[in-house]
Every structure is written in C-alpha cells, then in structure tokens.
N, C-alpha and C positions, 0 to 999 in steps of 0.2 A: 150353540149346542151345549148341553149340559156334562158335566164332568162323567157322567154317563153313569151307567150302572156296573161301572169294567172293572178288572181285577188290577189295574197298575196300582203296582206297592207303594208305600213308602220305601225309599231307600234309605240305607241305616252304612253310614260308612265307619267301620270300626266295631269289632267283634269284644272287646272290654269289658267290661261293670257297666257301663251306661250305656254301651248298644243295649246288650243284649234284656238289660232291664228294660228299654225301650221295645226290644221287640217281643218280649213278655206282655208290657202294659197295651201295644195296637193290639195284640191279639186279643187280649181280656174286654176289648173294645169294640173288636170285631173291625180292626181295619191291617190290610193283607201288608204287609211287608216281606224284603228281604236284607238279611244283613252280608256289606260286600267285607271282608277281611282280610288284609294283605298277605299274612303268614299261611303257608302251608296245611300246619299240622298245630290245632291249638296244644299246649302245655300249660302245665301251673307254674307257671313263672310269677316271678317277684318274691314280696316281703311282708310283716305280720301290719296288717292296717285296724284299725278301729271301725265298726260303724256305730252311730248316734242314731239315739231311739226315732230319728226322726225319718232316718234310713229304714229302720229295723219295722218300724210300723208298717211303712210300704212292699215292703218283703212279705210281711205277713199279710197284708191285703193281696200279696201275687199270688200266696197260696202255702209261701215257705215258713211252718211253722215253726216252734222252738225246738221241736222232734229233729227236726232237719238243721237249725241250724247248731243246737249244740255238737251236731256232727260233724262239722268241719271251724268251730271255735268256743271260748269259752264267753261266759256272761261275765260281762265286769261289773267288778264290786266298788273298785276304790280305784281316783283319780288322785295323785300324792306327790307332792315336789318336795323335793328333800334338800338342805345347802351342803355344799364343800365340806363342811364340819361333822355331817352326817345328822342335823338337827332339824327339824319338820320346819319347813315354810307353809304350809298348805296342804289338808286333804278332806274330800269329801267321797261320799258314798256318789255311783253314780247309778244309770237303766233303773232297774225296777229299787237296789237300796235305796235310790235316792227319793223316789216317789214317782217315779215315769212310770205308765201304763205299758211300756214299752222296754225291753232289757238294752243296754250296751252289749254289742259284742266285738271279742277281739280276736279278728281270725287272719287266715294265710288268703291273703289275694287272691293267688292262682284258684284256690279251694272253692271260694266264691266263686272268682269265672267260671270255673269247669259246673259249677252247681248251675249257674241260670246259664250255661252253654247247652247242659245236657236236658235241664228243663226246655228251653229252645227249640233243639231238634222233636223232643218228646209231644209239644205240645201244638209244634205250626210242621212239625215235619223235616225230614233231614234238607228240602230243598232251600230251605229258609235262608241255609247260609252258606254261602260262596267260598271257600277259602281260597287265598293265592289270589284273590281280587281287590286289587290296592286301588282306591278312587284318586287321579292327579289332578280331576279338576269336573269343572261343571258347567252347563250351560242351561239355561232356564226359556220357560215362553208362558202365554199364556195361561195357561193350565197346567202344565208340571214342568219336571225339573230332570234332567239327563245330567247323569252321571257318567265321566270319562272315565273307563278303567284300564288297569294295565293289567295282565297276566302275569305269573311266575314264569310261564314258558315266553313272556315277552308277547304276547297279542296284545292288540287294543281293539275297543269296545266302545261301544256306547251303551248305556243301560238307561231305559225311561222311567218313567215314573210320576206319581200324583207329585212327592216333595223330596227332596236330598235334607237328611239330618245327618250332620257330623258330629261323629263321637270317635275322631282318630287322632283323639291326645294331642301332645305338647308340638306335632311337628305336619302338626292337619295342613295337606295339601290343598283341602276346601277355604280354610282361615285364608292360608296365606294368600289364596285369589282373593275372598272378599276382602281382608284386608290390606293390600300390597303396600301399604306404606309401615307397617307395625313395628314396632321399635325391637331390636333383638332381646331373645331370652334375658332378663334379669340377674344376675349371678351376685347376692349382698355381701359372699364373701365365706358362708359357711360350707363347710363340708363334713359329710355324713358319711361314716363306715358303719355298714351294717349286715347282722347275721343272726343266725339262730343257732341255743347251743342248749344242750338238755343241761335241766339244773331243778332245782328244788324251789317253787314258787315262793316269793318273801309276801310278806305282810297279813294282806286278807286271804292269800293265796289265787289270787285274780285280781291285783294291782297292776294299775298302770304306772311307774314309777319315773319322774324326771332325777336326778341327783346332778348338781352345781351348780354354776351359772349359768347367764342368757347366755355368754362367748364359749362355755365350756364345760359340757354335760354328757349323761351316758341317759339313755331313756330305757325302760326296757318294761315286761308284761308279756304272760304267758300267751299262746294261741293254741295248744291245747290242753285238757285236762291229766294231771298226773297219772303217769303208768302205775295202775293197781302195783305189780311183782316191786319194782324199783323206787318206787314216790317220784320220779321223774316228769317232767312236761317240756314241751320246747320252749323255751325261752327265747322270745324275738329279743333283738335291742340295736339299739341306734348309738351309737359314740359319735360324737358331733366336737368342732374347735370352728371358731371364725378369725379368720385370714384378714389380710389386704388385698383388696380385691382389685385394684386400680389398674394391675396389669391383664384382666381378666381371668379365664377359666384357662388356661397352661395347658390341663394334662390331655385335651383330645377328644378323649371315652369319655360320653358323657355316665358310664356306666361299666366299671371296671374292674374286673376280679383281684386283690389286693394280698399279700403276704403281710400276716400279721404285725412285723420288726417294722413295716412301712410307718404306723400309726400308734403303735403300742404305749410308744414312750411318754405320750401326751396324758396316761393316767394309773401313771408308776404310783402306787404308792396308797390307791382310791381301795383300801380295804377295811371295812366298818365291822368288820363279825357277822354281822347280819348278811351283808353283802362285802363279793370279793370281786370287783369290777376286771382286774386284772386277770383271775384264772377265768372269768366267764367270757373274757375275750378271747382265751387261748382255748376253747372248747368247742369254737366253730369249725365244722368243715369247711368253709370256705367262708369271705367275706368280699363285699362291696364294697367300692366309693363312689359316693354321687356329692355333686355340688348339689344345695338349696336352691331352687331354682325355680321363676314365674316369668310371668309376662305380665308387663303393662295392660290393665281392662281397655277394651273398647266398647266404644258408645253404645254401639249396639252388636246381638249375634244371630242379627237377621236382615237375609237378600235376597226379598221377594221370596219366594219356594225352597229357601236354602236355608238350614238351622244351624247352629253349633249346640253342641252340648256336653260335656263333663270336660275335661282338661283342654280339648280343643275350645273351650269359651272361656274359662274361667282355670287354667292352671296355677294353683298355689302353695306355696309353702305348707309341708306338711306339720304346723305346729299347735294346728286343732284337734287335728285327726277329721279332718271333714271334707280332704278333697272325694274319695269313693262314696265318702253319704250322699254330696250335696249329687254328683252325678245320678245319682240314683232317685234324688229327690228332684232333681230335672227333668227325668224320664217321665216320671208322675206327674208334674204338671204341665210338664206335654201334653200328654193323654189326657189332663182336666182340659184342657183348651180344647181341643180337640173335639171330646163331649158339650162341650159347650158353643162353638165355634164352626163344627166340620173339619175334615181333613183338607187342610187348606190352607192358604196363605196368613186368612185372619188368624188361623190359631196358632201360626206363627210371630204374630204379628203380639197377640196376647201372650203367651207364653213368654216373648219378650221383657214386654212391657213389666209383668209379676217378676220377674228374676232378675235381670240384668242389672240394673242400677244396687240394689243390694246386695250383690254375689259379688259384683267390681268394688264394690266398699269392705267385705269382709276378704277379698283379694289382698288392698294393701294395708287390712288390718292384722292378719296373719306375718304379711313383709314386717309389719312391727312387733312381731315378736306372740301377736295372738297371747293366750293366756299363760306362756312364757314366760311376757312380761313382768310379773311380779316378780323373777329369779331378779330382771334389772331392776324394779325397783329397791329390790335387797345390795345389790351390788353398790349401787347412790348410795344409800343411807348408811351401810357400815362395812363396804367391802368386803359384804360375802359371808363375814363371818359372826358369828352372833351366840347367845344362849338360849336368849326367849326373844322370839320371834314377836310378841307381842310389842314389844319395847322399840321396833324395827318397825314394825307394818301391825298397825290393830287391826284385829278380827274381821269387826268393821267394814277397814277398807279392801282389805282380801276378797270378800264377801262380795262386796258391792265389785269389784273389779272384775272377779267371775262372773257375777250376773250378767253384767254388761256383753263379757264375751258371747254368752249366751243366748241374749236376744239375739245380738247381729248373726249369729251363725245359726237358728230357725231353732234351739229348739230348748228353748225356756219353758220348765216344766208347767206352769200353770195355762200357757200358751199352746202349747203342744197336746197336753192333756183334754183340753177345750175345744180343742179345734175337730172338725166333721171331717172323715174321711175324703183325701184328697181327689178321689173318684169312686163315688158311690156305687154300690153293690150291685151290679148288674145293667149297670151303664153302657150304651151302644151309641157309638158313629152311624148316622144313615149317611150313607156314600152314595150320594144322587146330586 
C-alpha cells in the first residue's frame, strides 16, 4: 500500500531556528507537518547571534525580506579582530560590503524565533505547534516514524507520522536513543559571560568586533540600530578566558545568571578611548555564564525515518557565528531532498549524505578556534603584542586563512553568489 494520499505530518521535535525554519520550508513545499515543543509559552530568550549570507538567502527565499528583518537586527558591515594593544589584526567588509548578494545580519535570537514562530502559526495555522510537548523518544516501521511525547501536565503520547526530525538542541532526547554510546558534551576549557548593554556603536557603526587573544577576549557588535533621541544601540558582547579544563565543567548550570565582581577582574584595565571594555561590562542588566561547549560528530544523523538537525546533529562552538545559519541552511536542504527525493526515508537518507561529513568537519574546525585562529597565531609569533601586524602575519596569509574558513563553513562569496537557489521557486512534494 502506498504511503497514501494522508495528511500524516512530518514531526518536527523542537520549536527553535531550525524547527521552525523547517516547518516554514515543508510548507513552501506543500508537505503538512507539526512542530512538538517542550516549553509552555514561547519567549525571546537568549543572546545576539550572527547570520551568514548564506542563512539570510534562505530567509529571503521563505519570504523574510530585508523590510522584516532590519526589524529585529542590524546588516553588518565589518568583521574586525583587534590585539591586547588595541592594534588591528584583521578586518574585512562583510553581507553585501563585502560583495555577497545577500547581507549579514546581527540580531537577538529570541527576535528571530519569535519572527518564524509567529510566521509559523500565520502561515500553516496555530495547530502547527504543540507547546508543552517534549519528544523522549521514538519508534519507527515501515512507513513512518512515531514520536513518544511527554506532556507538561505529565501525559504520554504517542504521535505518528510520515518521518521524526530533530531539531531539540544540545540535549536531543532523539540523538541520545539513536546515538546511545555518544561521548559527553565537550567542555575545551573556555568560558563565556555574556550580555547586552546600550552604548554608542564603534567603528563602521555595525561591527562585529573580537579584541585580544585566542585565551582571552571580549567580542562584541550591535543588534540593533541606534536610538534616533540618544545615539544609543544594544550592544551584545561576549567576554570569554580559557581555563584548565581537566577537572571538567564545576559549576553545574550549564547556564547561569552571574554578578558582575564574579568575572570583571579578568579585563581590569582593557580601555582604548575608542572602547571601554570595563564600563561596557558594568552597563548590563543582567549577565550570563556559559561554558564553550560541542559534541563529538557522529557518522551519520540518520535512523531510517528519523533526522537530526541544527544543534541536535551538529552542536558547535560558537566562534564562526554559524551554529543558527547552518540550522537554518539544514532546514533548506531538507526541503531540496525532499523535492527531489519525496517525503521520505531517501530524502533523508540524501539530506545526509550533502551535510553530514562536512558540518562534522567545520564542527571540530570551530573546536580549533575557527577564524579566531589567527588571534593564536599572533600569540606564537610575538605574544600578542605587536605594532604592524604585517611584520607578524602578512596580508597574504590572513587573507588566505579567511578564505579557507569560508569555504569550509558554505559560504564563499564566489560560491554562494553562483550557486541556484537551494529549492526552486514553486517547488512541490507529491505525497503519494
């Protein structure tokens, strides 16, 4: 009997950036889904993320112009690492200065969610998404894929369905059945406090700025555009130091609200005129600590009718800025397979095969520090401190060191620029 002509969904486990982009992309396809979500009541939770034009492309093929999204972030200009001494290592134009057909943008997390959450209900209907329905696990047959849920109020469930995709993060109840032997979260030793705090944008006024070293930096870059009355913008920023990590991760929370005196002392003294690291710490409402943290890649993030996708397959170090893109560029070539393949095992099966081995490769090239890197290679050659960078690292190598990152993380502008959209305009799943 043929998979019929029925309306079982795909199931989409996890309400995030790369659900919900997923259940954007089945619809634009024409194949029904529901997304299950553990939490209650969505929020905009989280911190200021980057997306790459390579993200932002497929956004804009969902329908989210630049109308919509200078609405909840800014277009970045300039990608910029500075040393300890306050002396340029590195910077280039990036999204459209740099020549991408496509803008960078730097916005608040939560902002994004809530944008393809509320496009979501608007577009497949408020039934689309479950809240309070956390998937613990799954069982599979011939033809689809059931979904075990738990309730807030404590019920269980089973839920059917054509295929189960997992898109529920770092702590995927789906992962850890298909993988049960998976080596524990990763912890290399660094730790991040971070917050947002209104300040006056430096440089191009839409920089993304690193300052010190690989071991010991402040990142920071607006997420939105300055208040006309005051010249104000929120200032995200990241303050980061790496540890000995031998006795592992100590404090518990892997996520935890922090009193400034806790961290402060680690960049006493970081004030360049241009920038005052010191007062822009003390100007947050509230701040975070998180450990830097991934998983080991596995071979593959498919089991039979069951998928992973964004940090449930591929959780990494956020030192590209491309864990939220690449999810989102996972969701899309889902949907290509899909189109090309059916709703079904094989386009899982495809969908694999295109991602996997190169997402697991820019996985533990991020663990090495991703385009970071060059702060350590400044650190080797003259400990950090320097006049002319050139004398240190030529252009040159800089150049060519970038690029590199670039291919591996999908979107090399001559690459990106050339490439056909990754599901063509009016493309449709027959579901027969």
């Amino acid at each position: 009997m043929p998979d019929s002509i029925d309306s079982r969904p795909v199931l989409i486990s996890g309400g995030g950036i790369g659900g919900m982009a997923l259940a954007l992309t089945l619809h634009q396809i024409g194949v029904p889904c529901i997304v299950l979500e553990a939490v209650a009541d969505l929020q905009p939770l989280g911190v200021g993320i980057n997306l790459q034009p390579n993200a932002v492309r497929e956004l804009m093929d969902l329908g989210f112009g630049e109308t919509v999204l200078d609405g909840i972030g800014v277009q970045a200009r300039e990608w910029a690492l500075v040393g300890r001494n306050g002396n340029d290592v590195y910077a280039e134009p990036r999204g459209r200065f740099a020549g991408y057909r496509w803008p960078q943008y730097s916005v608040h997390r939560g902002e994004l969610q809530m944008l393809l959450y509320r496009a979501v209900l608007e577009r497949l209907g408020p039934g689309a998404v479950r809240l309070g329905h956390r998937v613990t696990g799954y069982h599979q047959h011939a033809d689809g894929a059931t979904a075990l849920v738990e309730t807030r109020d404590g019920r269980r469930m089973e839920v059917d369905g054509r295929l189960l995709v997992a898109a529920d993060g770092l702590h995927s109840a789906v992962r850890a059945q298909m993988v049960p032997d998976q080596p524990p979260i990763q912890w290399g030793g660094a730790i991040m406090w971070r917050g947002t705090t209104p300040g006056v944008p430096i440089r191009t006024g839409a920089s993304f700025v690193g300052v010190g070293s690989l071991k010991h930096r402040v990142v920071l870059y607006p997420i939105s555009p300055p208040d006309p009355r005051t010249g104000l913008a929120t200032i995200n920023w990241i303050a980061e130091i790496t540890v000995d990590n031998t006795q592992g991760w100590t404090q518990g929370d892997w996520n935890r609200r922090v009193a400034l005196d806790e961290f402060a002392h680690h960049f006493d003294g970081w004030n360049y005129g241009w920038l005052d690291v010191p007062a822009m710490l003390r100007g947050a409402k509230e701040i975070f600590e998180y450990p830097m943290i991934d998983r080991d890649p596995v071979p593959s993030w498919v089991d039979g009718r069951v998928a992973l996708l964004g940090d449930a397959a591929h959780v990494m170090y956020p030192v590209g800025s491309n864990g939220a893109s690449q999810a989102i560029v996972d969701a899309r070539v889902l949907g290509a397979a899909m189109v090309e393949h059916g709703a079904g095992a094989a386009a899982l099966r495809a969908y694999d095969d295109k991602l996997c081995a190169d997402i697991s490769a820019l996985v533990l090239r991020n663990r090495g520090a991703g385009p970071f890197g060059i702060l350590g290679l400044v650190d080797e050659r003259c400990g950090g401190v320097f006049d002319d960078i050139d004398q240190v690292i030529p252009a040159a190598e800089r150049e060519a060191f970038m690029a590199r990152y670039k291919a591996a993380a999908g979107f090399a502008i001559e690459t990106l620029n050339a490439a056909p959209a990754t599901i063509a305009p009016g493309a449709r799943v027959r579901l027969g």
